[in-house]
N, C-alpha and C positions, 0 to 999 in steps of 0.2 A: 158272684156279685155283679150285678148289673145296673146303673143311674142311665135315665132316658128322662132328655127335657126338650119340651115342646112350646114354643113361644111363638103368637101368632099377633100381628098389630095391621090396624088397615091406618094409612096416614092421611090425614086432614085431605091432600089432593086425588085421594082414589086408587093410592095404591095400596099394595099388601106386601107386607115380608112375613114368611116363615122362616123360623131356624128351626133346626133337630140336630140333638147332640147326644149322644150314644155311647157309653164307655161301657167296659166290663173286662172282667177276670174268667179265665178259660182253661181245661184242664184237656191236655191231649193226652190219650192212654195208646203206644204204637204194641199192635201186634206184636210186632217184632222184638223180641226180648232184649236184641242187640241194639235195639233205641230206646236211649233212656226216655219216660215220660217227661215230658213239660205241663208247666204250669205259667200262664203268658196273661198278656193282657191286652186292648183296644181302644183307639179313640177313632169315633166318626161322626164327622159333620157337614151336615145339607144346610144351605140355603135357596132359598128360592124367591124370588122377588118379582112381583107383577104389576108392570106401570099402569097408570091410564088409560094409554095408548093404546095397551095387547102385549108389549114387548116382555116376554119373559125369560127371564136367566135363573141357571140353576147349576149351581155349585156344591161337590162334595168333595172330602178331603178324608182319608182313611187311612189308619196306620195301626199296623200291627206288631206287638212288639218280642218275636220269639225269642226265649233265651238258647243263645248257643249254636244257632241252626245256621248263623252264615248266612241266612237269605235275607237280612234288612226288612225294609220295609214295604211295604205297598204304599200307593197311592192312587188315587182315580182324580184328584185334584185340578179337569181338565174341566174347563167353564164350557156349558153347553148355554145355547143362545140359542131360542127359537121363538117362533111367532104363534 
């Protein structure tokens, strides 16, 4: 199962945001007989935001949610900034 939402607005003084938000349900099947399969799920989300000016930033946030595995989460949640 997969939901993907895309939302785009230019604002009165010239700029633009986009957002993208991305969920979904996922099935791992391991080789390995001595790894049980999982059954897991996602959340991820981009922003992106373009001034006026040229200044653009761009934001995403990821997390994934294993059952069981001890590994947490991910994240890429690290604001890039460029011109």
């Amino acid at each position: 199962m997969r939901t993907r939402v895309l939302h785009a607005t230019e604002e009165p003084d010239g700029s633009f945001n986009v957002t993208f938000v991305d969920t979904g349900t996922y099935h791992v099947d391991f080789v390995d007989p001595a790894i049980a399969d999982q059954d897991s799920q996602f959340t991820d989300s981009i922003h992106h935001a373009i001034t006026p000016g040229g200044v653009e930033t761009l934001t995403e946030a990821f997390h994934d949610f294993p059952p069981g595995s001890g590994f947490g989460s991910a994240s890429t949640g690290q604001p890039w900034t460029g011109a």
